[in-house]
C-alpha positions in Angstrom: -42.8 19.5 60.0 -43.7 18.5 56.2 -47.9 19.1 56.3 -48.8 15.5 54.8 -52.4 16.3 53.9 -53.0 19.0 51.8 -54.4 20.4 47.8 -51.4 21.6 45.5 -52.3 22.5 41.8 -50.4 22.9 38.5 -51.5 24.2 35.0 -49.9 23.5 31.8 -50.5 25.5 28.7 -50.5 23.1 24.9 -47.9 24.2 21.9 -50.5 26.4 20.2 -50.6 28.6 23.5 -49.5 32.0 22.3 -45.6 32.0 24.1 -45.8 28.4 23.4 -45.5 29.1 19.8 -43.3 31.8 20.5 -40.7 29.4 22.4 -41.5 26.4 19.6 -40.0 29.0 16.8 -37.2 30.1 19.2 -35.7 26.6 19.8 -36.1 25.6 16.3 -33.8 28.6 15.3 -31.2 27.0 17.7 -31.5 23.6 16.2 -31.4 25.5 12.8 -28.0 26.9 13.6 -26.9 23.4 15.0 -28.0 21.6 12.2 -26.9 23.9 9.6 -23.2 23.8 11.7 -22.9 20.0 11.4 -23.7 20.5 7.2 -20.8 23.4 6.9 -18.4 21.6 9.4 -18.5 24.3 11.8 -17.4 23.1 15.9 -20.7 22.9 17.9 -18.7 24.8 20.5 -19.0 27.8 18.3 -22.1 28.0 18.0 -24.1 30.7 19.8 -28.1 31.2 20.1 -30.1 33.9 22.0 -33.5 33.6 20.2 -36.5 35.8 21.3 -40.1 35.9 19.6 -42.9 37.6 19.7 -46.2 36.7 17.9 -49.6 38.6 17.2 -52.0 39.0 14.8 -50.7 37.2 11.5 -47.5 38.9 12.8 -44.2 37.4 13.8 -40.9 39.0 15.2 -37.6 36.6 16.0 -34.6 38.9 17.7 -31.6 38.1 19.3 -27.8 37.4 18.9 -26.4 34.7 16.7 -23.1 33.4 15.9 -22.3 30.6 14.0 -23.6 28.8 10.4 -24.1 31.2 7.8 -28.0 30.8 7.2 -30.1 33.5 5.7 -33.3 35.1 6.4 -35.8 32.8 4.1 -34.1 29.7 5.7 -34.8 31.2 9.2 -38.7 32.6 7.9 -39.3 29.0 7.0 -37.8 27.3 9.7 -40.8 29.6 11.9 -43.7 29.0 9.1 -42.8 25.2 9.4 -43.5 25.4 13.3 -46.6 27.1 13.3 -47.5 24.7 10.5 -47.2 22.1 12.8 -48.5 23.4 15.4 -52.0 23.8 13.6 -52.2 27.2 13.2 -54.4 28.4 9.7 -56.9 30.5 10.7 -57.6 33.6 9.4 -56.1 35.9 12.5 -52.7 33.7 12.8 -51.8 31.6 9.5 -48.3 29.7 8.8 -48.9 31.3 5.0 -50.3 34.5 5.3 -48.4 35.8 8.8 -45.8 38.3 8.4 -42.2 37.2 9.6 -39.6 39.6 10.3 -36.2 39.0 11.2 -34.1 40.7 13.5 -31.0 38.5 14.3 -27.3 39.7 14.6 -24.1 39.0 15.8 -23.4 38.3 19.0 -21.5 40.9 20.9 -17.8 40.3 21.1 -18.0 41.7 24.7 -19.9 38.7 26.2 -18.4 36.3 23.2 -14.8 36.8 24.9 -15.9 35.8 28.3 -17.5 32.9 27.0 -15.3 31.6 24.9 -12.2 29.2 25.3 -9.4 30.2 24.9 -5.5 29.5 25.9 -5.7 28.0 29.7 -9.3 29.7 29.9 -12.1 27.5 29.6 -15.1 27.8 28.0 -16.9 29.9 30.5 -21.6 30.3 31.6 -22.5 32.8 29.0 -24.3 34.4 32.3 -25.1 34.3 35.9 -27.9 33.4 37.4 -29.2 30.2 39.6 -30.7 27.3 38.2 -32.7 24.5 40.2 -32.9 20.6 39.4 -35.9 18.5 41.0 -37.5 14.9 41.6 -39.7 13.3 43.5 -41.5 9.7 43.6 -44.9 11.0 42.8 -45.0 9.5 39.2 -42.9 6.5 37.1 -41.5 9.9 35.8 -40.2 11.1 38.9 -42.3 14.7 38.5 -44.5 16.0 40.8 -48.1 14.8 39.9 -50.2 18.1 39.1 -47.6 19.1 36.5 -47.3 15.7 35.2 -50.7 15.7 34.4 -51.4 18.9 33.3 -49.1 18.3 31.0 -50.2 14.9 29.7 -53.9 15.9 29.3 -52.8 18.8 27.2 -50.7 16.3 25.0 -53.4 13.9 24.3 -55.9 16.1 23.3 -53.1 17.7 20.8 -52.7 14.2 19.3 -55.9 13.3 19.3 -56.5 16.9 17.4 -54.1 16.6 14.8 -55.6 13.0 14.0 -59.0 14.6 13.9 -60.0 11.2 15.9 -63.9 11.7 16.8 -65.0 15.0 17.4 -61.7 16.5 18.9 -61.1 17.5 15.5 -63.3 20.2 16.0 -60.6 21.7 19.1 -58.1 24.4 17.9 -54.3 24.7 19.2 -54.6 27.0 22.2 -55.4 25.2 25.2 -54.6 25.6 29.0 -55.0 23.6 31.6 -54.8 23.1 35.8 -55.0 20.2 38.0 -55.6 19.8 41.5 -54.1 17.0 43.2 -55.2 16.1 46.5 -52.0 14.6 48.5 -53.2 12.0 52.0 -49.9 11.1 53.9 -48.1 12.6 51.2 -49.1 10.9 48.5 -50.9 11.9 45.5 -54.5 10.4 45.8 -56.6 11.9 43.5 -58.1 14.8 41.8 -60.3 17.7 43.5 -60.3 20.2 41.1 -59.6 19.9 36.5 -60.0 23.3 34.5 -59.7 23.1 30.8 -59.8 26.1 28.5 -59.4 24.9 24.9 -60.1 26.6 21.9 -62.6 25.5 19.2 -63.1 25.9 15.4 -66.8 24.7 15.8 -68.5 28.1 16.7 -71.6 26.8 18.0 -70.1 24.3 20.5 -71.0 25.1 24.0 -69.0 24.6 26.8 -70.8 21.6 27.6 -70.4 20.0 24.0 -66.5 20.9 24.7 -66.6 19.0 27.7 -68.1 16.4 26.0 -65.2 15.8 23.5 -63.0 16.1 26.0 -63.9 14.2 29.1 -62.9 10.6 28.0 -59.5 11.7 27.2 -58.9 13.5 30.7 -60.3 10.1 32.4 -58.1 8.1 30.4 -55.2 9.9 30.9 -55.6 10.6 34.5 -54.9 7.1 37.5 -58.1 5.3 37.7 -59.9 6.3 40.5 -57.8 9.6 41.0 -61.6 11.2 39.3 -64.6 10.9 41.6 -68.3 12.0 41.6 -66.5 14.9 43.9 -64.1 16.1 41.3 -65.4 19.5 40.2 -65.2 20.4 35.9 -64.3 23.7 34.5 -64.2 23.6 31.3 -64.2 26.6 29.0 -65.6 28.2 32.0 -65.5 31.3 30.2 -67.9 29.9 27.6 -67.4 30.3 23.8 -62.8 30.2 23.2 -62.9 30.5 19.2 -60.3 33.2 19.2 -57.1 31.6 20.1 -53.5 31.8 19.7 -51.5 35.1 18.7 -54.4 36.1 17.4 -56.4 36.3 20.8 -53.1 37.1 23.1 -49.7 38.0 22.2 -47.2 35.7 22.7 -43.4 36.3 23.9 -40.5 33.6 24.2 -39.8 32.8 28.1 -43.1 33.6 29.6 -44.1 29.7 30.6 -40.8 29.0 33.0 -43.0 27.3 35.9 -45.4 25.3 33.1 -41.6 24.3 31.6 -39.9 23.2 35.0 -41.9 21.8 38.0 -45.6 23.2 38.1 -44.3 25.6 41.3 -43.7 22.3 43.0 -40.2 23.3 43.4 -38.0 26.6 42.8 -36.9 28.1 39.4 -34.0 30.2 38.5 -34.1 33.9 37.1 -33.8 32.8 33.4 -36.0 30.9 30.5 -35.1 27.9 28.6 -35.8 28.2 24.8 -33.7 30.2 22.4 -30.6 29.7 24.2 -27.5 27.6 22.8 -26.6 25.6 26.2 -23.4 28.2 26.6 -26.7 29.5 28.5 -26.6 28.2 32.1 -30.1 29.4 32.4 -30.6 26.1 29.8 -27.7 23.8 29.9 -27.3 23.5 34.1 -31.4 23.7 34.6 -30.9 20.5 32.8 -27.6 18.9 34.6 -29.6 20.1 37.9 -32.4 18.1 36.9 -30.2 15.2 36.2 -28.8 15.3 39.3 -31.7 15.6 40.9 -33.2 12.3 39.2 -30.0 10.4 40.0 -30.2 10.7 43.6 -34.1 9.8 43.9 -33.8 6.8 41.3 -30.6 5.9 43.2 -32.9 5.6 46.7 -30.8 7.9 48.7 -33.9 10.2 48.9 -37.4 10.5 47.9 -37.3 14.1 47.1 -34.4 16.3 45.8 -34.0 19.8 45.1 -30.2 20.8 43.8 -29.3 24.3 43.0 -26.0 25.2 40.8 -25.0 28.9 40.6 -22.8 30.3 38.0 -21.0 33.5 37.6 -20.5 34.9 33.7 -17.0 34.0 32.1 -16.4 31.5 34.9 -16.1 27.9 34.1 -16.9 26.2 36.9 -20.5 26.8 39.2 -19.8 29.0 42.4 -21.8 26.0 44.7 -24.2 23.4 44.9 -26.5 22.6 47.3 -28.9 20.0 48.2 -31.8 19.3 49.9 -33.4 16.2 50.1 -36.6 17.6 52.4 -35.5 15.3 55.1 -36.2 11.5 53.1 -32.5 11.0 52.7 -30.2 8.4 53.6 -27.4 10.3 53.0 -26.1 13.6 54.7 -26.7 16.6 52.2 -23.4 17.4 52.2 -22.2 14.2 51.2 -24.5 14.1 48.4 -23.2 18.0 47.4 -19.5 16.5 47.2 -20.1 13.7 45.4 -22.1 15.0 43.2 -19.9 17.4 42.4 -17.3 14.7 41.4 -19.7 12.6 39.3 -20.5 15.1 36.5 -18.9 18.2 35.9 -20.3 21.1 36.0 -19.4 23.6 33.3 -20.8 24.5 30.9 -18.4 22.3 28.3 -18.3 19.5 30.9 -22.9 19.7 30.8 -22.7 19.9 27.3 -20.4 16.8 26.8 -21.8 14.9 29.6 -25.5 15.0 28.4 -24.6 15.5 24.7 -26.2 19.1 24.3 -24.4 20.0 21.0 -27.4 19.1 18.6 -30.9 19.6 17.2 -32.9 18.7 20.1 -34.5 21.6 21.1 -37.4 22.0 19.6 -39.4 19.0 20.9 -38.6 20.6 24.4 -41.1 23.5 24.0 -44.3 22.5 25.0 -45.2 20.0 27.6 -42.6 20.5 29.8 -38.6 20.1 30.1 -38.3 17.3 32.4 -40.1 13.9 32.7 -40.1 13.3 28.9 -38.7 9.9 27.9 -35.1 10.4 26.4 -34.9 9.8 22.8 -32.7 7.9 19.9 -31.5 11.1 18.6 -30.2 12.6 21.8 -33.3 14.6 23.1 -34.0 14.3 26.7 -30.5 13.2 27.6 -31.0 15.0 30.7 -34.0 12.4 32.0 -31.4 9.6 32.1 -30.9 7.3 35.0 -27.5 5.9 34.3 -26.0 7.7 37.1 -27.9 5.9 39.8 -26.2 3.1 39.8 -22.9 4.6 40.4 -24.2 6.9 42.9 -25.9 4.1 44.7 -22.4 2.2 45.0 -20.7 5.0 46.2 -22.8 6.2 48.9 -24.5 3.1 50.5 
């Protein structure tokens, strides 16, 4: 039986988080090479990205395999620089001027490039194995699972709210974590038990009581009204003073964030990371299709939960199964959804990256604040949080 009351937390972690910045320079190497592509006329389908980072102390190393526009090592150290400019980053232990980029990109190795690649009768085929999980839920407009949501979203106000230097949350540096406790009554999400912040500050002196003071009234006004009560217990910067931040304070690595990037631990993940990866990379492209899915059937009403897995073996086109699981609030046997699901979109990786139009710059904008339950945009971003297979879906199986 599904428990109905119960506590269930999420944390979040903000784009100047240490891998945070590490995945923001990964992806925008990929968009980099996409972009770059579309200038020199080169087929999207060619292009291949396996990006990894590691940051530290006014340090910065990108590695992986490439393949693709010709684009040299300045364009690729700027492309990083302009990142952790944007982030926010110019302090004197981690600076988008002073920090030392190396690059250690080559070509990707012909061994996996021939099982990938089209070619005859052959398909393009998952540049790896691995499974990958797609989930929704009714808890938000968003169709996420509440805790995450709002992690995320308290996170992403402060960070606008920082780089406008409105009031005194000028005073708050990038790095920034945060958890939320959601307290569920008949299965809903009610309201808030527990809120940690940890964010740094440039403002030396500030306690963690001034902290909390600068950033109270944006938690409250991000969170439901009423979800915070006199019960609702505070940590913020329970550690006290958080002036060291970023690479500086913790070194970052690419890939480390895969539950803060998918569902909060509200639902399963697959083996692999997101950012740095072309979508050849199942770990990426069928995450996303999975998630599509998985939004489809809930907006569709044929469930108010949905969990779908696809598995993929390298060099082979098509996934090796899918399977669903609606957690017992569907109208529609699983196996019915499984099949025609399977005929609505397909599921290789060429078919994923046409469907959901994956061949572009839109990566980047995907590396903090979570994957899913971000508003698709005009340029192609967020494809994946569509809805315009519901209606389809809905005809078919009701």
């Amino acid at each position: 039986m599904v428990r109905e009351n119960y506590l269930f937390t999420s944390e979040s972690v903000a784009e100047g988080h240490p891998d945070k910045v590490c995945d923001r320079i990964s992806d925008e190497i990929v968009d980099l090479f996409f972009r770059e592509g579309a200038k020199a006329g080169i087929d999207p389908y060619q292009t291949r990205v396996a990006c990894e980072t590691l940051a530290t102390t006014n340090r910065v190393v990108i590695a992986g395999e490439v393949r693709g526009a010709k684009i040299g090592l300045d364009a690729i150290e700027a492309a990083a620089r302009g990142a952790i400019k944007n982030i926010g980053y110019e302090q004197e232990g981690f600076h988008w001027q002073h920090a030392k980029v190396e690059v250690l990109l080559h070509a990707q190795s012909a061994d996996i490039a021939q099982g990938v690649d089209a070619a005859g009768n052959k398909d393009e085929g998952a540049g790896d194995q691995g499974i990958m999980f797609g989930y929704a839920c009714r808890e938000t407009p968003e169709l996420m699972p509440a805790p995450l949501y709002y992690a995320h979203k308290i996170l992403e106000d402060l960070a606008f709210a920082r780089k406008k230097a409105a009031d005194d949350a000028g005073k708050l540096g990038p790095d920034a974590k945060s958890q939320v406790t959601v307290k569920y009554v008949q299965g809903k999400p009610v309201g808030v038990t527990q809120i940690v912040l940890s964010t740094q500050h440039l403002d030396a002196n500030l306690s963690s009581s001034d902290v909390r003071r600068i950033v109270e009234p944006y938690i409250r006004k991000t969170l439901p009204e009423s979800w915070i009560t006199p019960e609702t217990v505070w940590h913020v910067n329970p550690t006290g003073k958080f002036v060291i931040g970023g690479p500086d304070g913790d070194t970052g690595l690419t890939g480390r964030k895969i539950i803060v990037d998918t569902y909060g631990g509200a639902a399963p993940h697959g083996g692999g990371a997101f950012s740095g990866k072309d979508p050849t990379k199942v770990d990426r492209s069928a995450a996303y299709a999975a998630r599509y899915l998985a939004k489809n059937v809930v907006a569709a009403g044929l469930a108010d939960r949905c969990t779908i897995q696809l598995a993929y073996a390298i060099g082979v086109a098509e996934p090796l199964s899918i399977y669903v699981d609606t957690h017992g609030t569907g109208n529609v046997p699983e196996a019915k959804l499984e099949e025609t699901l399977f005929e609505a979109m397909r599921l290789s990786p060429r078919g994923i990256r046409e469907h959901l139009k994956l061949n572009h710059p839109i990566y980047a904008r995907t590396s903090a604040y979570g994957h899913f339950g971000r508003a698709p945009d005009k340029e192609g971003g967020f494809s994946w949080e569509k809805t315009d297979l519901a209606e389809k879906l809905k005809a078919h199986l009701t």
